[in-house]
Backbone atoms as SQL, in Angstrom:
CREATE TABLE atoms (id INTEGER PRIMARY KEY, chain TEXT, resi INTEGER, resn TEXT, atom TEXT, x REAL, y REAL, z REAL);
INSERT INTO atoms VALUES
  (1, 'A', 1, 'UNK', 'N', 15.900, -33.158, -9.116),
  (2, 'A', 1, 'UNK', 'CA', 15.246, -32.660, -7.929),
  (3, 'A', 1, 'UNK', 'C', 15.248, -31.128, -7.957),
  (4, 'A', 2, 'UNK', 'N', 13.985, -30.661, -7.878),
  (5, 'A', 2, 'UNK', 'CA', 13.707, -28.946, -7.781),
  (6, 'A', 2, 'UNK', 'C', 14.243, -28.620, -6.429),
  (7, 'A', 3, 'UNK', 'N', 15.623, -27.650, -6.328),
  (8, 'A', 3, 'UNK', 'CA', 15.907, -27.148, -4.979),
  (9, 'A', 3, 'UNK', 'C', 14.840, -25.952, -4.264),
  (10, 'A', 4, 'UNK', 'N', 14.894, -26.215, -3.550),
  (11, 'A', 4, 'UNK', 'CA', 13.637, -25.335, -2.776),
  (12, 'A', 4, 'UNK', 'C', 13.987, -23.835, -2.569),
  (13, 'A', 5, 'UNK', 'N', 12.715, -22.920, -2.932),
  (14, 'A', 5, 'UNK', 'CA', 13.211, -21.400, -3.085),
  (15, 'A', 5, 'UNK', 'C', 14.213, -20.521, -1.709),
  (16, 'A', 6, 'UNK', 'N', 14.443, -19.917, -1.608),
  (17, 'A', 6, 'UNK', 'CA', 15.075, -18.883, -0.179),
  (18, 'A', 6, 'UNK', 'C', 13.540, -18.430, 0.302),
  (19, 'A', 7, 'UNK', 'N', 13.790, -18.446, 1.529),
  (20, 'A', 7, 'UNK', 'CA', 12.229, -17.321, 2.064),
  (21, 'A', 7, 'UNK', 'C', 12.588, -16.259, 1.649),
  (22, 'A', 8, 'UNK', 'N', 11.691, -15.537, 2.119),
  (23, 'A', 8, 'UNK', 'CA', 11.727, -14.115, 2.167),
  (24, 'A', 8, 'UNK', 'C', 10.869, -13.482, 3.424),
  (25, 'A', 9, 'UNK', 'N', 11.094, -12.082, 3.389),
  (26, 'A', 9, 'UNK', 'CA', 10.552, -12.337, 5.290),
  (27, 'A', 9, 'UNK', 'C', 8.773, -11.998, 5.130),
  (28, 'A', 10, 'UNK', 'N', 8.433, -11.932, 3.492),
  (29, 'A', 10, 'UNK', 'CA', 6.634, -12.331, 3.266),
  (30, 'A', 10, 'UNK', 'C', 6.330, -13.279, 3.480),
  (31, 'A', 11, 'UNK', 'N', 6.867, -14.577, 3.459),
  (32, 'A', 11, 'UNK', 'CA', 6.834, -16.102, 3.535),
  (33, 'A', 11, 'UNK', 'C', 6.003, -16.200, 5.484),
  (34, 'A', 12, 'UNK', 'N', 6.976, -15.542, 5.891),
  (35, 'A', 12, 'UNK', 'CA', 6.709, -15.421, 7.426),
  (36, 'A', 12, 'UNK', 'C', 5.512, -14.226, 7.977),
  (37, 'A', 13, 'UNK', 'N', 5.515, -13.228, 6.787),
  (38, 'A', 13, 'UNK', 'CA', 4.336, -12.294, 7.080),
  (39, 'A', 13, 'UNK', 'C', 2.838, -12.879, 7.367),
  (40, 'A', 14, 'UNK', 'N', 2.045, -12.320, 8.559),
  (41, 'A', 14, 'UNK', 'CA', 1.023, -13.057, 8.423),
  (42, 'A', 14, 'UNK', 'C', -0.279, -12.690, 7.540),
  (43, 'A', 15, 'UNK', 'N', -1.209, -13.394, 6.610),
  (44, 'A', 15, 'UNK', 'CA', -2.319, -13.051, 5.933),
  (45, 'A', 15, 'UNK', 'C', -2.702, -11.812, 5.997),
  (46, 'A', 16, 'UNK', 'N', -2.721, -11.348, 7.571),
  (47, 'A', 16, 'UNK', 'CA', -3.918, -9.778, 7.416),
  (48, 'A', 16, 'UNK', 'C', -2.722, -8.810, 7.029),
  (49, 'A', 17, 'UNK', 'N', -1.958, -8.858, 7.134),
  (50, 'A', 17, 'UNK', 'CA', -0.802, -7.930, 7.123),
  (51, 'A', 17, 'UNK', 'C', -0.324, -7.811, 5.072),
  (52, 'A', 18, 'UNK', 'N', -0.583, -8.984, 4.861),
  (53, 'A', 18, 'UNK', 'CA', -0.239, -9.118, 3.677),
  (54, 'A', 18, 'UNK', 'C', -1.469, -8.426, 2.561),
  (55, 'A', 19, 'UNK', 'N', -2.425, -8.599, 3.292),
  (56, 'A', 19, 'UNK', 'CA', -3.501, -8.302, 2.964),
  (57, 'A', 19, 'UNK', 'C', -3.615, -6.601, 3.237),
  (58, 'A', 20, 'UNK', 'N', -3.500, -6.397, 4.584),
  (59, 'A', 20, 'UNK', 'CA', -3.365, -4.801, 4.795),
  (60, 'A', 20, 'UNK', 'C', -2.372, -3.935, 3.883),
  (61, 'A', 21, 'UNK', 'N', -1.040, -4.551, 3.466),
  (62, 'A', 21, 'UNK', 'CA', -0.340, -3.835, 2.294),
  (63, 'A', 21, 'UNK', 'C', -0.761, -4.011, 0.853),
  (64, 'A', 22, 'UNK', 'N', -1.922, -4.902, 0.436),
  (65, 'A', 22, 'UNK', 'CA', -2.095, -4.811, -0.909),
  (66, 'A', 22, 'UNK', 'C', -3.086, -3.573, -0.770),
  (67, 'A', 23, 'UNK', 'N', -3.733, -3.663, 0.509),
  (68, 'A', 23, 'UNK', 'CA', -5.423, -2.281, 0.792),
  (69, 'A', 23, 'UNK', 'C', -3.921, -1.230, 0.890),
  (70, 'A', 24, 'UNK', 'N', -3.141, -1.264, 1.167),
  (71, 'A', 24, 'UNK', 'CA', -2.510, 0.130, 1.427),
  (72, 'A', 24, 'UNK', 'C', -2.031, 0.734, 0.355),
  (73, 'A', 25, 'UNK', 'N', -1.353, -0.364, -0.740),
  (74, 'A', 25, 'UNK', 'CA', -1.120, 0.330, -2.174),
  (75, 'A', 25, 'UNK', 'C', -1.891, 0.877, -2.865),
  (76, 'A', 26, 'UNK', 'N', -3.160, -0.438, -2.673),
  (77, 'A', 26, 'UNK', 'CA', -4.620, 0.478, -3.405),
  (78, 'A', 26, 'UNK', 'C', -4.829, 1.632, -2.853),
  (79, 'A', 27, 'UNK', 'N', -5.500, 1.966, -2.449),
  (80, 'A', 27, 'UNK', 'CA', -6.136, 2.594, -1.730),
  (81, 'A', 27, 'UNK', 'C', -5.117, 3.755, -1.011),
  (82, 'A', 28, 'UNK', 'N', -3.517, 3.783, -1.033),
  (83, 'A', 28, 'UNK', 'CA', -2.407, 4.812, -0.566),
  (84, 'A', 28, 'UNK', 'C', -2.880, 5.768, -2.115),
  (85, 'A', 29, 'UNK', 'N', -2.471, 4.642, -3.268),
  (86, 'A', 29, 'UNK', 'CA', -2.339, 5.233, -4.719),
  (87, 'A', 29, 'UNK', 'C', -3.910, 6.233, -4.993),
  (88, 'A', 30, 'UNK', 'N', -4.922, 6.155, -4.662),
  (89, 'A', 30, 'UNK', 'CA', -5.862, 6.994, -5.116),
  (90, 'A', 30, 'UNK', 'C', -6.284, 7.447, -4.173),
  (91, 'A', 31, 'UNK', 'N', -5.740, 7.656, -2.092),
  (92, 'A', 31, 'UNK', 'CA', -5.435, 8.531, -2.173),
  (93, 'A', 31, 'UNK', 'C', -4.911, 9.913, -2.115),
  (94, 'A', 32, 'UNK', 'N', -3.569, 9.261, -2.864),
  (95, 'A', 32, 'UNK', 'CA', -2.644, 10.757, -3.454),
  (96, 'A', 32, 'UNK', 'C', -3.270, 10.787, -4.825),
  (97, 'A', 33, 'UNK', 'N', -4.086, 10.214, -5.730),
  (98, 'A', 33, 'UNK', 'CA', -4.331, 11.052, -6.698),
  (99, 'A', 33, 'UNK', 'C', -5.645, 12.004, -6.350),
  (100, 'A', 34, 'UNK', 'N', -6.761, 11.987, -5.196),
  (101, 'A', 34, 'UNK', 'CA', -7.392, 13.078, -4.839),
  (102, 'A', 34, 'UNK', 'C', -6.519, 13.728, -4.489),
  (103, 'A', 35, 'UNK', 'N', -5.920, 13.498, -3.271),
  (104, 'A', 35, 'UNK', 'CA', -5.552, 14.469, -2.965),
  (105, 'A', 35, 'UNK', 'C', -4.759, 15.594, -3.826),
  (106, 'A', 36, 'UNK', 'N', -3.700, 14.954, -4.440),
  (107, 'A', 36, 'UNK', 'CA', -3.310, 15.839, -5.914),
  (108, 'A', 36, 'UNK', 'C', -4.258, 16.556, -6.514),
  (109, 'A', 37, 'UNK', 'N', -5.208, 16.018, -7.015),
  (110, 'A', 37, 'UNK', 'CA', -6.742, 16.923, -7.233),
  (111, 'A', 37, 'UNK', 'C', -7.283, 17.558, -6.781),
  (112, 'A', 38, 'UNK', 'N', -7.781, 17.501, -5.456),
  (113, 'A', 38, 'UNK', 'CA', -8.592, 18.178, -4.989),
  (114, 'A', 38, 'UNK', 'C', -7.889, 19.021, -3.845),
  (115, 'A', 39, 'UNK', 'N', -6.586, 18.727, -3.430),
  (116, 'A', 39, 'UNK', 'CA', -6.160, 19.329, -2.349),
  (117, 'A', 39, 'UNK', 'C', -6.633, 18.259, -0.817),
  (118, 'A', 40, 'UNK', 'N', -5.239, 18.861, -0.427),
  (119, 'A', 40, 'UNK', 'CA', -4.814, 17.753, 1.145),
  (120, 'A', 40, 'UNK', 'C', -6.675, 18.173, 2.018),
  (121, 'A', 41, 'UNK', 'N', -6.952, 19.295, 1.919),
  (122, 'A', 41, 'UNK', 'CA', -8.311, 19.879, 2.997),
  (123, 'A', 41, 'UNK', 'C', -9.467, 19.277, 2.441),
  (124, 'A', 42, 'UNK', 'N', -9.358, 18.843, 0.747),
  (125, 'A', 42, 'UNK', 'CA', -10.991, 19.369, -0.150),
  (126, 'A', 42, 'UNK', 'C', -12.402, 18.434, 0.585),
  (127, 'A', 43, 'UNK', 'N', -11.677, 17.345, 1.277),
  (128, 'A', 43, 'UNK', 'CA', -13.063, 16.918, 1.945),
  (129, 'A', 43, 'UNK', 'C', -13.786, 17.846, 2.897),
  (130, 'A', 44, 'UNK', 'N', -12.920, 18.687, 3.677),
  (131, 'A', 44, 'UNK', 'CA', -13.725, 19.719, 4.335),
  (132, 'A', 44, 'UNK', 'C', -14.716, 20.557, 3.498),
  (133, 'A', 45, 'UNK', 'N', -14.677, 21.117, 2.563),
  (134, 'A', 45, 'UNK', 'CA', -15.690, 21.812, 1.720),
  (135, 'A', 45, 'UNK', 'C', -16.884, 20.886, 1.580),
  (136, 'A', 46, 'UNK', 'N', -16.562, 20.109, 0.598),
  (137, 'A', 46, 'UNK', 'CA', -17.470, 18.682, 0.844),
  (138, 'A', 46, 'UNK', 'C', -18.539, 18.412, 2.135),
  (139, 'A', 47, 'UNK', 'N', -18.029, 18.121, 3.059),
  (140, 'A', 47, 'UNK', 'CA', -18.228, 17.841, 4.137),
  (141, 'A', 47, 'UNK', 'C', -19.114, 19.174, 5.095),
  (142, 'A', 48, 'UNK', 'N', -19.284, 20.083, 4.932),
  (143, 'A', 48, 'UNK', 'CA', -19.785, 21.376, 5.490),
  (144, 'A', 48, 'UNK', 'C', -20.983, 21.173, 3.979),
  (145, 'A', 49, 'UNK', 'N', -20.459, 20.842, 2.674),
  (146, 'A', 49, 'UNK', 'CA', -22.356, 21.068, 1.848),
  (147, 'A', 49, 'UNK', 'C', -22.819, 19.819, 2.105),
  (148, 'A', 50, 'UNK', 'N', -22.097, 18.719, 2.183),
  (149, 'A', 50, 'UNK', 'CA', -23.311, 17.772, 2.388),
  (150, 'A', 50, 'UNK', 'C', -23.368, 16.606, 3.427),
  (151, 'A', 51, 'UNK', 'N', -24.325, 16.215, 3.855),
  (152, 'A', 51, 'UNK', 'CA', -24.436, 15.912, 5.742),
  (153, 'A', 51, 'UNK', 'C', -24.323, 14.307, 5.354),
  (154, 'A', 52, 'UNK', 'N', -24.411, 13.486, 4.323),
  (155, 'A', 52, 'UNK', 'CA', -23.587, 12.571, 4.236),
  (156, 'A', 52, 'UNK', 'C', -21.979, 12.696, 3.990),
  (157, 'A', 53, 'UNK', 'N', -21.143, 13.195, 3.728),
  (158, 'A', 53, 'UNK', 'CA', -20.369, 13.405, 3.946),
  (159, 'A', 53, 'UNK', 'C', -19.476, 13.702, 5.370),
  (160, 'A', 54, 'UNK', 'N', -20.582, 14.583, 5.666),
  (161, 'A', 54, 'UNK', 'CA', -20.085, 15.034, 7.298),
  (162, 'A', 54, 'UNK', 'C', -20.283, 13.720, 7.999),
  (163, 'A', 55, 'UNK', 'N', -21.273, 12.445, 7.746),
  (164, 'A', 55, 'UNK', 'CA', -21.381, 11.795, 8.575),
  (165, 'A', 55, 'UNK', 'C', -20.078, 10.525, 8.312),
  (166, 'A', 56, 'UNK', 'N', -20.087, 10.703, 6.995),
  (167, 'A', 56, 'UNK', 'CA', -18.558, 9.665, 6.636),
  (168, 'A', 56, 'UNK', 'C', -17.339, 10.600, 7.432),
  (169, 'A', 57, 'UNK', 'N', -17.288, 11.589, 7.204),
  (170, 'A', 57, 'UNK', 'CA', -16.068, 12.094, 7.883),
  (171, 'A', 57, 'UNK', 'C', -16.306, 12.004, 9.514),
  (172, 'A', 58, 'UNK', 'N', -17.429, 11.900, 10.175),
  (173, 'A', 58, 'UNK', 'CA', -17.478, 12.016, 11.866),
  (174, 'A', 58, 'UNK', 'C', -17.478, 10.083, 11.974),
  (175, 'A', 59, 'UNK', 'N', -18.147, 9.543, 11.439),
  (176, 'A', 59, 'UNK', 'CA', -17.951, 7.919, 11.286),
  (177, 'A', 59, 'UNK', 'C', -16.133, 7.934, 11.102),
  (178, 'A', 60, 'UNK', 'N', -15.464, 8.049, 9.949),
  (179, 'A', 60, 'UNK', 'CA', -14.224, 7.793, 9.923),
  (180, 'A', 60, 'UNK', 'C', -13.262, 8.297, 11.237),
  (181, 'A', 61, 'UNK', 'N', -13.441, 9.341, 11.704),
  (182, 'A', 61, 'UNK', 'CA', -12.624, 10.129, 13.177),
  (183, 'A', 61, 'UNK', 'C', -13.016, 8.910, 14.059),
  (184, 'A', 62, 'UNK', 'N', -14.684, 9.087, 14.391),
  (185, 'A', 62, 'UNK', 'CA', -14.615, 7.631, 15.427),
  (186, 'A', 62, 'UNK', 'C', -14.106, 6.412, 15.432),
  (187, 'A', 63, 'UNK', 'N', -13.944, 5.966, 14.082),
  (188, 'A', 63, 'UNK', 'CA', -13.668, 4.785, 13.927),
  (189, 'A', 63, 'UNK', 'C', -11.538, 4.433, 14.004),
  (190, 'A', 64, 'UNK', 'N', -11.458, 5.740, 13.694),
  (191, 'A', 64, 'UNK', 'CA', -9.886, 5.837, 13.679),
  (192, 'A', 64, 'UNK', 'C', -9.576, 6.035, 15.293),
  (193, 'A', 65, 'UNK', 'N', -10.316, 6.975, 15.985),
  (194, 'A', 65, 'UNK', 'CA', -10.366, 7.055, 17.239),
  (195, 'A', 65, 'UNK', 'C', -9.610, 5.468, 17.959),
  (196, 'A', 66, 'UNK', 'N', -10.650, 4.457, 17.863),
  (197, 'A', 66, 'UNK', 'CA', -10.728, 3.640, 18.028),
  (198, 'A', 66, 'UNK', 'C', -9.617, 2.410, 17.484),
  (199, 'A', 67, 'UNK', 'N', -8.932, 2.531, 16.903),
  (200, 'A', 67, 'UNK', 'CA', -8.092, 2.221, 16.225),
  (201, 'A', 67, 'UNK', 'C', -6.773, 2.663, 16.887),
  (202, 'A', 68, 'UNK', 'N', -6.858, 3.834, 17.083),
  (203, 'A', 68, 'UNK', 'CA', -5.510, 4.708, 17.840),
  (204, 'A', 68, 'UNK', 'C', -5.260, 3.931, 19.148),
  (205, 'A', 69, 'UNK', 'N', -6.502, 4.007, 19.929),
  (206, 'A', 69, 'UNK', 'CA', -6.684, 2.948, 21.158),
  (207, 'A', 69, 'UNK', 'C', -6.412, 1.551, 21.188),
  (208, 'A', 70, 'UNK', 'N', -6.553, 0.974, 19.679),
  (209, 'A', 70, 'UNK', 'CA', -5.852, -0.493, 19.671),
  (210, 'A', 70, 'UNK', 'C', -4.470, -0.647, 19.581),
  (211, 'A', 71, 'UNK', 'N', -4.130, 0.725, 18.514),
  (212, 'A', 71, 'UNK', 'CA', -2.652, 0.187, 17.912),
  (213, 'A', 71, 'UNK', 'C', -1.991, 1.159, 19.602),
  (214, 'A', 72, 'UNK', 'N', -2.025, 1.593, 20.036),
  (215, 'A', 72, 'UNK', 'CA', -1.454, 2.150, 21.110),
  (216, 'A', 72, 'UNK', 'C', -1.027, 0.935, 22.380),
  (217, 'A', 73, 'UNK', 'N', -2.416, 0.006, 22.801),
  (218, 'A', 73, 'UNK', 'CA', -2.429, -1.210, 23.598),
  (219, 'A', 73, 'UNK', 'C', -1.360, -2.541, 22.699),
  (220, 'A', 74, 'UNK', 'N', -1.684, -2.556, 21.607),
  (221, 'A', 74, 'UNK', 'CA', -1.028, -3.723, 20.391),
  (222, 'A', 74, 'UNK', 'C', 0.763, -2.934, 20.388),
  (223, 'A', 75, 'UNK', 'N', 1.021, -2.006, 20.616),
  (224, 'A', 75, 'UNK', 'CA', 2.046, -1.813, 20.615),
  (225, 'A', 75, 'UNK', 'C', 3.287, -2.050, 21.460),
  (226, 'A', 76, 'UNK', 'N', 2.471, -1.492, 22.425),
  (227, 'A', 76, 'UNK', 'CA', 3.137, -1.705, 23.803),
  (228, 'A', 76, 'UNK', 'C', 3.156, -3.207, 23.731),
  (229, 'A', 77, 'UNK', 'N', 2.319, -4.176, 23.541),
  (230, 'A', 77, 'UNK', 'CA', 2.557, -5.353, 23.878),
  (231, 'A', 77, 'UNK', 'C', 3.805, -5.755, 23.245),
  (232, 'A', 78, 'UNK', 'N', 4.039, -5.647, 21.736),
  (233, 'A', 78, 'UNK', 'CA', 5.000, -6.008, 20.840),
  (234, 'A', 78, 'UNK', 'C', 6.542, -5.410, 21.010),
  (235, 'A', 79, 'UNK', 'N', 6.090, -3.948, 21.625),
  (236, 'A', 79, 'UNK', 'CA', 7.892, -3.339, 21.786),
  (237, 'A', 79, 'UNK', 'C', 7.663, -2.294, 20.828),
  (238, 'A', 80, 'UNK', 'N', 6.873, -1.634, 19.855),
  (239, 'A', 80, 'UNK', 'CA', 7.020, -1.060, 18.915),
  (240, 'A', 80, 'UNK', 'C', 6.754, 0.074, 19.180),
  (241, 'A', 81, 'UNK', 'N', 6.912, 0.821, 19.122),
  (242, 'A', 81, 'UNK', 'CA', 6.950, 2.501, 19.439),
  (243, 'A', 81, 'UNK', 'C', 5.468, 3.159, 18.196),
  (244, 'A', 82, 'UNK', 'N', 4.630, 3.745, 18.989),
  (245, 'A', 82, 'UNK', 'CA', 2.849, 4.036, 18.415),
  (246, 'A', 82, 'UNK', 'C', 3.066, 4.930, 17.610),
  (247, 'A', 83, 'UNK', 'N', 3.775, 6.054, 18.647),
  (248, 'A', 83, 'UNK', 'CA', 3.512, 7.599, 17.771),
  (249, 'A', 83, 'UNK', 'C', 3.923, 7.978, 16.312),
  (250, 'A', 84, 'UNK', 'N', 4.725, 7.458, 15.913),
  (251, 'A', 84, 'UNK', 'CA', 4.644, 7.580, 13.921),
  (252, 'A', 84, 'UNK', 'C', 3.069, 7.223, 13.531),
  (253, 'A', 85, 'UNK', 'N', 2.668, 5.870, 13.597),
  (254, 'A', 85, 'UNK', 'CA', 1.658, 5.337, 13.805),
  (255, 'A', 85, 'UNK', 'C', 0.559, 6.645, 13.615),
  (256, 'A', 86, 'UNK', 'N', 0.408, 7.076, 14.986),
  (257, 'A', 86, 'UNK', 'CA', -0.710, 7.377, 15.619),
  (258, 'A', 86, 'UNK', 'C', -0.709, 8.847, 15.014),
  (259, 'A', 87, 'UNK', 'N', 0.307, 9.468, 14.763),
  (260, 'A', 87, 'UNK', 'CA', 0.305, 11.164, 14.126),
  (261, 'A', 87, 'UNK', 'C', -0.002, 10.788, 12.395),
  (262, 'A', 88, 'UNK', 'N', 0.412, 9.758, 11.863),
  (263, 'A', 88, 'UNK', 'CA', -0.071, 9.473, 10.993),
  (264, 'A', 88, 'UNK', 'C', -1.349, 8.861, 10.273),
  (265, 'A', 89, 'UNK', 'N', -2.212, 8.573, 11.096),
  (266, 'A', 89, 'UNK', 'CA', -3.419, 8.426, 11.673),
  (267, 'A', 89, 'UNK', 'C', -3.930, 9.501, 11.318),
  (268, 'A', 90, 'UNK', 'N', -3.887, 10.424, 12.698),
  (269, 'A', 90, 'UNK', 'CA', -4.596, 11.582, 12.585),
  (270, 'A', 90, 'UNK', 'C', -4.512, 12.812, 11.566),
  (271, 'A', 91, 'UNK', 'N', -3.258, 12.303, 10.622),
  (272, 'A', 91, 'UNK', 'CA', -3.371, 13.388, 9.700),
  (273, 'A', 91, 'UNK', 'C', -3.808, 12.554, 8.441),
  (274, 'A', 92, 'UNK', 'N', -3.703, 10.844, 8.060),
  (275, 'A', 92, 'UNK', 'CA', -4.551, 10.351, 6.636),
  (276, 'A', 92, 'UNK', 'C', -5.786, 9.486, 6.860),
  (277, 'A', 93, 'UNK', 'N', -6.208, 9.336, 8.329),
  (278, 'A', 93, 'UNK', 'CA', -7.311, 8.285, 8.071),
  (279, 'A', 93, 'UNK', 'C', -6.739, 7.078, 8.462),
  (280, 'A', 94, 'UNK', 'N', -7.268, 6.374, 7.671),
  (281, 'A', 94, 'UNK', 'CA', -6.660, 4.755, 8.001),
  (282, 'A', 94, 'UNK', 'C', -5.934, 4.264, 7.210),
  (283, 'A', 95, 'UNK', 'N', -5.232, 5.173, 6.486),
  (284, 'A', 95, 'UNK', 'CA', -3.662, 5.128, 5.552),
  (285, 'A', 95, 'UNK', 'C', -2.823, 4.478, 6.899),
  (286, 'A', 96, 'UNK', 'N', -2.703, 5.479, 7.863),
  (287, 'A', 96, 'UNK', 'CA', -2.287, 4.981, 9.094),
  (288, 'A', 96, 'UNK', 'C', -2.178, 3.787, 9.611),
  (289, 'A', 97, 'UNK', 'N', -3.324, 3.754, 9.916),
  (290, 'A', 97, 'UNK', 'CA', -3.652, 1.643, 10.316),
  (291, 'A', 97, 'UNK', 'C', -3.130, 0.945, 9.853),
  (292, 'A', 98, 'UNK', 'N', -2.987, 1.237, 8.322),
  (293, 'A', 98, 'UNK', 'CA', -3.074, -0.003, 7.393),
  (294, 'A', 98, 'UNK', 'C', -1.482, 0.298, 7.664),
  (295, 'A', 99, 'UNK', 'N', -0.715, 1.428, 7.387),
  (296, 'A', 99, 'UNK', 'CA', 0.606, 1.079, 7.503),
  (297, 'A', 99, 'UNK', 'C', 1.530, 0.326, 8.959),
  (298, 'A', 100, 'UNK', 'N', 0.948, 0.762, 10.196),
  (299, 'A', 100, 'UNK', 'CA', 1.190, -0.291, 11.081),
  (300, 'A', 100, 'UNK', 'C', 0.908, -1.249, 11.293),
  (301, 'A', 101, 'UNK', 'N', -0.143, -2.208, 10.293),
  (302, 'A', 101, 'UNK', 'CA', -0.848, -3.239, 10.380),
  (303, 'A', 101, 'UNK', 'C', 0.782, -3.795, 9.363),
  (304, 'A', 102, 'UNK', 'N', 1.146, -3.373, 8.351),
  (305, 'A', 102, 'UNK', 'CA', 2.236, -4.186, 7.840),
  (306, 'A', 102, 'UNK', 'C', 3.088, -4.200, 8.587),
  (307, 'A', 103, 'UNK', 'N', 3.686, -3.147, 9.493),
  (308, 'A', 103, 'UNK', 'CA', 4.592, -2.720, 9.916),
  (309, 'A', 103, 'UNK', 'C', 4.602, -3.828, 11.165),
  (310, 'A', 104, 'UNK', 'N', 3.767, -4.097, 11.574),
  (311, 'A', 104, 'UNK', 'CA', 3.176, -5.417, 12.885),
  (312, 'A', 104, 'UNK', 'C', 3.675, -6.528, 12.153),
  (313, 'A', 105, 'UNK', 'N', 3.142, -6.309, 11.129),
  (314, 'A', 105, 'UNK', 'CA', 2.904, -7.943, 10.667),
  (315, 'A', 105, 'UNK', 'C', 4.969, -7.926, 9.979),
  (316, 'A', 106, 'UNK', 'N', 5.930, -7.248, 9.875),
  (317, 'A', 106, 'UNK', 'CA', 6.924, -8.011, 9.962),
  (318, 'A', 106, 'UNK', 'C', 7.707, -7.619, 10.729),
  (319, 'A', 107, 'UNK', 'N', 7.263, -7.323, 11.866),
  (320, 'A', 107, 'UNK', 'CA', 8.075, -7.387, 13.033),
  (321, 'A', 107, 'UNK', 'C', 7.264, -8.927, 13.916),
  (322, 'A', 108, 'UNK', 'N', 6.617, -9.171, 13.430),
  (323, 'A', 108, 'UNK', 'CA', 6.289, -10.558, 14.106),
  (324, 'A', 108, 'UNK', 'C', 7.440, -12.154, 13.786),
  (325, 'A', 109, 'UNK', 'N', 8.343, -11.524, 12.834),
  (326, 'A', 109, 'UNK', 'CA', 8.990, -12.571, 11.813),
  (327, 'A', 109, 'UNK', 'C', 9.960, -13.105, 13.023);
């Protein structure tokens, strides 16, 4: 008889969460290698020559906007304290999200 494995507290993690930390490795890992490259600002240069750009960067603010407003309401419900969260947000994008989206998903355990 095969004895059955130990959990672990991923076993109990839920899908999006599990899912939000594989988008966070990807996507953490390249990017710190722009940023290593190009510098923490270089989308601003970018973004002032070309007006697709500016519109990905004013699309991404709104959309994080919006996001700040969820994980702020989603927090309070759970007990979890926003502001790491939310300053981290506003300084990577939705590096942010994705890290309180794991950070949700195992405090749900």
């Amino acid at each position: 008889m095969v004895e059955p494995r130990a959990r672990t507290y991923l076993d109990d993690m839920p899908t999006s969460s599990k899912v939000a930390a594989l988008v966070l490795a990807a996507f953490g890992a390249f990017s710190i290698w722009v940023a290593a490259g190009y510098g923490f600002t270089g989308f601003l240069s970018l973004a002032a020559r070309e007006p697709w750009a500016l519109q990905m960067l004013l699309d991404l603010a709104i959309a994080c906007s919006f996001a700040i407003g969820w994980m702020l309401h989603d927090a309070k419900k759970r007990g979890i304290k926003p502001w790491p969260y939310v300053v981290l947000t506003i300084f990577t994008g939705s590096v942010g999200v994705l890290v309180y989206v794991v950070r949700r998903g195992l405090r749900a355990r």
